[in-house]
Phi, psi and omega in degrees: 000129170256142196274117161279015190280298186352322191299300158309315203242087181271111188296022169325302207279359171270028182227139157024161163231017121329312167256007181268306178318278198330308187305298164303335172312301184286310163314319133338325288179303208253323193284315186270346180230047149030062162266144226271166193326265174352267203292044162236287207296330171288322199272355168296304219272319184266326170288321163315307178289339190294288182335325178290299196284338177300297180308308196261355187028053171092334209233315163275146177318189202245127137274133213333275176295351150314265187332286184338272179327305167272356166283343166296310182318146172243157188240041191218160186279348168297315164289348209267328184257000171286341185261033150235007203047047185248020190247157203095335193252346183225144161282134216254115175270162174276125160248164176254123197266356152283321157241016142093352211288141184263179186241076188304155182301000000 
């Protein structure tokens, strides 16, 4: 039998839904249109900040759950895919940043 609860119990669903949003983005980016470690983790790294200026529009502090909503962000794409129970399941290739060409481990 291969066992599917894992499949159930995501720890997804306990963050926000801002941040469930930001997370799926970057996962998607990455899983389904094979964007590479780096560019999943830049484009994590530009929703945090727009989300940051959104909240604070530049002039003010954070209020609580503004903060709470950008401390749930994770900021590396490894973590980003463990609150989907995706890690183990997917393979991290070596790119070549000159000619983008991937690598397997």
């Amino acid at each position: 039998w291969y066992h599917i609860d894992h499949h159930y119990n995501m720890l997804i669903d306990r963050y926000n839904p801002l941040a469930q949003i930001t997370m799926f983005i970057v996962v998607i980016s990455s899983v389904l249109m094979g964007a590479s470690r780096r560019m999943a983790e830049l484009l994590l790294s530009l929703v945090c900040v727009a989300l940051h200026w959104a909240f604070t529009d530049g002039s003010r502090d954070l209020n609580s759950t503004e903060q709470s909503i950008l401390d749930q962000l994770p900021r590396t794409l490894e973590t980003v895919l463990a609150k989907f129970n995706l890690e183990g399941k997917t393979t991290t290739y070596a790119v070549c940043p000159t000619c983008h060409c991937t690598y397997p481990p």
